[in-house]
C-alpha positions as CSV (number, residue, x, y, z in Angstrom):
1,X,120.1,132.0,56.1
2,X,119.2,130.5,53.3
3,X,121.5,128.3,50.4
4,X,121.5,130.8,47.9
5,X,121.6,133.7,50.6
6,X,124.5,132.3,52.2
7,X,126.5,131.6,48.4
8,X,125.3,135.5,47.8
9,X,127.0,137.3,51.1
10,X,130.2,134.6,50.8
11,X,130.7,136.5,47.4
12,X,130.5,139.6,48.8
13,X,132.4,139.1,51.5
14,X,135.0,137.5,48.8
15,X,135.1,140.8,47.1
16,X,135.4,143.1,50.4
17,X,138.5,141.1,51.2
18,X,139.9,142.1,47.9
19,X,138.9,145.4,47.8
20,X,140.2,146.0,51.4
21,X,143.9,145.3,50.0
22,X,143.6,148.8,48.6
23,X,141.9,150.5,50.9
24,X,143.2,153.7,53.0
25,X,143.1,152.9,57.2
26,X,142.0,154.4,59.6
27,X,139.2,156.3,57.8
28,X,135.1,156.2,58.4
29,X,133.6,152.6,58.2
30,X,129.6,151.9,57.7
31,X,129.0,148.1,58.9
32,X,125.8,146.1,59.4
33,X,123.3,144.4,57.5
34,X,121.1,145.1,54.4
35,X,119.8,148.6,55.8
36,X,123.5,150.1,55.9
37,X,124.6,148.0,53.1
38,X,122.0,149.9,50.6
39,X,123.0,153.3,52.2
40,X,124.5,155.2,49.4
41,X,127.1,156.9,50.9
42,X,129.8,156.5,49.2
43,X,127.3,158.1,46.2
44,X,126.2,161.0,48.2
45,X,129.8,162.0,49.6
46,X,131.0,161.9,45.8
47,X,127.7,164.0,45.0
48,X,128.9,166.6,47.7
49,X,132.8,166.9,46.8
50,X,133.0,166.1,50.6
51,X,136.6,165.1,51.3
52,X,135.9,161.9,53.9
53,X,136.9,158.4,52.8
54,X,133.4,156.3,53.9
55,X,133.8,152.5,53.3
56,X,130.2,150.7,53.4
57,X,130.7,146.8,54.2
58,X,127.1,146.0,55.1
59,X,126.1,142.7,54.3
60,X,122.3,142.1,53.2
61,X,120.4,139.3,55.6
62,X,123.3,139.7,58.3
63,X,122.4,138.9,61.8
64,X,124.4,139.5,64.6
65,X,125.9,136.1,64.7
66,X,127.0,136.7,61.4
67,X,128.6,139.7,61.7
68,X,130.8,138.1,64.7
69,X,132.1,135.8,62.4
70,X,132.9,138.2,59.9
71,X,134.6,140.8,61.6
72,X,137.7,140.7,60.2
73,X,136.7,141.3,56.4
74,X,133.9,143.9,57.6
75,X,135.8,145.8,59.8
76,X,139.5,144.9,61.1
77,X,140.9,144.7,57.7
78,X,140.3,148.3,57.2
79,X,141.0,149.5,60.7
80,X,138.9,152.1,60.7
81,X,138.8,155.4,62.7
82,X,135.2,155.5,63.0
83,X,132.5,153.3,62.8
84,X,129.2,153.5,62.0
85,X,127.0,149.8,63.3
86,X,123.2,149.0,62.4
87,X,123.4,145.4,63.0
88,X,120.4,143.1,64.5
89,X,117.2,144.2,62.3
90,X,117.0,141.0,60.7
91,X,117.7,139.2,64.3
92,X,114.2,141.5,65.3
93,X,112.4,139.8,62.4
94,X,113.1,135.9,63.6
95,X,110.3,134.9,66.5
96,X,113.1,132.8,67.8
97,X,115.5,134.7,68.4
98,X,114.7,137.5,71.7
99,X,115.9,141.0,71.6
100,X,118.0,139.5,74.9
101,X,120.0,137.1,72.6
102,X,120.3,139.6,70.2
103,X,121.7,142.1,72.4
104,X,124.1,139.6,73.9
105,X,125.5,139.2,70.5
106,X,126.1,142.7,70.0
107,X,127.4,143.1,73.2
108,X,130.3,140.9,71.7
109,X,130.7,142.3,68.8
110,X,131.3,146.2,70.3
111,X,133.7,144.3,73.3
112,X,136.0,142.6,70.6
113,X,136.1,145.7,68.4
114,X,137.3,147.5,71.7
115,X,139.8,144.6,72.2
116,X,141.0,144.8,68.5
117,X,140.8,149.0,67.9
118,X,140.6,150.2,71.3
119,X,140.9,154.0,69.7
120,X,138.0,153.5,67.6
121,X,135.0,156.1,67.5
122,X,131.8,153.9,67.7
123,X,128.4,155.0,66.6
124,X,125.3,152.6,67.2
125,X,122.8,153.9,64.8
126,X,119.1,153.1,66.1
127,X,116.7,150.5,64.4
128,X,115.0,152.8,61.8
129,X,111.0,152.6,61.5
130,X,108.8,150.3,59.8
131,X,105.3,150.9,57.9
132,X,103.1,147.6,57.8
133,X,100.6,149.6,55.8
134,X,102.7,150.3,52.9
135,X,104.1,147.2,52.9
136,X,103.7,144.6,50.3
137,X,101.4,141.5,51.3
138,X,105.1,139.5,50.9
139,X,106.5,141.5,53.7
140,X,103.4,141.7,55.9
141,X,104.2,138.8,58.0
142,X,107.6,139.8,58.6
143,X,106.6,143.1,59.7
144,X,104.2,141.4,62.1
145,X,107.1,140.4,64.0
146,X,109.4,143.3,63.1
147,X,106.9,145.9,64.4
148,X,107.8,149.3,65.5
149,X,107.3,148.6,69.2
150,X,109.6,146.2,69.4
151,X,112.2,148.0,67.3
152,X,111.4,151.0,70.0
153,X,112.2,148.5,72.8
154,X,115.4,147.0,70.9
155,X,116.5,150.8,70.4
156,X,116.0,150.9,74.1
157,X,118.6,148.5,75.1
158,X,121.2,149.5,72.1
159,X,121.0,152.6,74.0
160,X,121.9,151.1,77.3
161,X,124.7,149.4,75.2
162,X,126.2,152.5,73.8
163,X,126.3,153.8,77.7
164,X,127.9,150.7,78.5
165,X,130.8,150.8,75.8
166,X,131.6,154.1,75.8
167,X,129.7,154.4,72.5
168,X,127.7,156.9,70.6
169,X,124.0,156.1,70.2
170,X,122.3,158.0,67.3
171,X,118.8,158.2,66.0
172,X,118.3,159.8,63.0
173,X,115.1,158.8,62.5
174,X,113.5,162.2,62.5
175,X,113.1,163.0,58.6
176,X,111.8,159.3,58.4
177,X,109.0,159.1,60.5
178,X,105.3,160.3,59.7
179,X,103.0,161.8,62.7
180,X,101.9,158.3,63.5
181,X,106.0,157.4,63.8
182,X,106.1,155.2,60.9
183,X,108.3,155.1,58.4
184,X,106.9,157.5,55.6
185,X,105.3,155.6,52.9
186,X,107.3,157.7,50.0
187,X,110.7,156.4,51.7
188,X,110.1,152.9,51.6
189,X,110.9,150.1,48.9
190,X,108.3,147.5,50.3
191,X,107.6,148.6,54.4
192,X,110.9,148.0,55.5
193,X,113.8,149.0,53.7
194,X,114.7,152.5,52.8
195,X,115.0,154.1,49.3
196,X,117.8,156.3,48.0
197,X,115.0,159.7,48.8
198,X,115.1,158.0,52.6
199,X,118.2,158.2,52.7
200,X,119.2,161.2,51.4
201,X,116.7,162.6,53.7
202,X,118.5,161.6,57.0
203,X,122.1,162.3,55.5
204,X,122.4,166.2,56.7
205,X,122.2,164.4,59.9
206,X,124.5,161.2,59.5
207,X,126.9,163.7,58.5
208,X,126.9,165.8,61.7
209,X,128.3,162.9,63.3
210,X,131.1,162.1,60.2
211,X,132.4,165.3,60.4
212,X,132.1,166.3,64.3
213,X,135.6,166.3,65.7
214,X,137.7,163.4,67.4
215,X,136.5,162.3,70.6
216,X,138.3,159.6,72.0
């Protein structure tokens, strides 16, 4: 992480401490990294007149090392109900680090949210799609690393960890994809991240999981 990226996310983590004073527990939490941070849910539930409380505390450039050190302003000051996790995109798009590492990391994280909230409802959202043709030539190289295969095979084993912790895993990558199982061209900002028509086009779905019944 960079200088400035690092001064950037300590301010926001600053102000999600302060807005967490005020918060209602025990509601619906969003965490992760840029991708859930720049989900407008919040937006779309106010849009809707839906009656959940959704709190979003992604953090933009947030790897899953940093998430465990942030845990308690993202997530255990709120005590959420339910959470929603897409954390470990931006660990795929480092040639150092391997999907193994990264999976031990948010192995961790899901155990000490279990230590902390052992009630809690956890969702592990899969990795969505990337479209290297659409991107811009600033992204390309990332997205040379940060390919759909290997997003495919790190979806793989965040499957194997929602087995393993009693989780939720859920693609909703359905309305993204074209027929070659991209992401579709119209939904993305630069290749990789998602606009606000993406997301509003996987939200029916997203919400069939924030509004099914308790569980555990």
């Amino acid at each position: 992480m960079t200088p400035e990226l690092k001064k950037e996310t300590d301010r926001k983590l600053e102000n999600y401490h302060k807005q967490n004073q005020t918060v209602l527990k025990h509601q619906i939490l969003f965490a992760g990294s840029s991708l859930m941070e720049m989900f407008p849910i919040e937006e779309f539930i106010k849009e809707q007149n839906l009656s959940y409380t959704i709190y979003n505390r992604g953090v933009g450039g947030y790897k899953t090392e940093d998430l465990l050190q942030a845990m308690d302003i993202c997530i255990y000051e709120l005590s959420p109900r339910r959470i929603f996790i897409n954390i470990g995109t931006n660990d795929l798009s480092d040639s150092s680090i391997p999907i193994s590492q990264m999976i031990s990391n948010y192995d961790r994280i899901l155990s000490e949210i279990e230590d902390r909230l052992p009630d809690v409802e956890l969702y592990l959202m899969a990795y969505y799609p990337v479209n290297y043709d659409a991107a811009t030539e600033e992204m390309k190289p990332c997205l040379q690393i940060r390919n759909n295969e290997k997003i495919d095979l790190a979806n793989t084993e965040v499957k194997k960890l929602a087995t393993k912790h009693h989780a939720k895993y859920i693609d909703v990558n359905r309305a993204l994809k074209d027929s070659d199982g991209n992401l579709k061209a119209e939904y993305t900002i630069e290749g990789m991240h998602i606009n606000k028509d993406g997301y509003r086009a996987i939200l029916e779905d997203v919400l069939t999981y924030v509004s099914e019944p308790v569980w555990k």
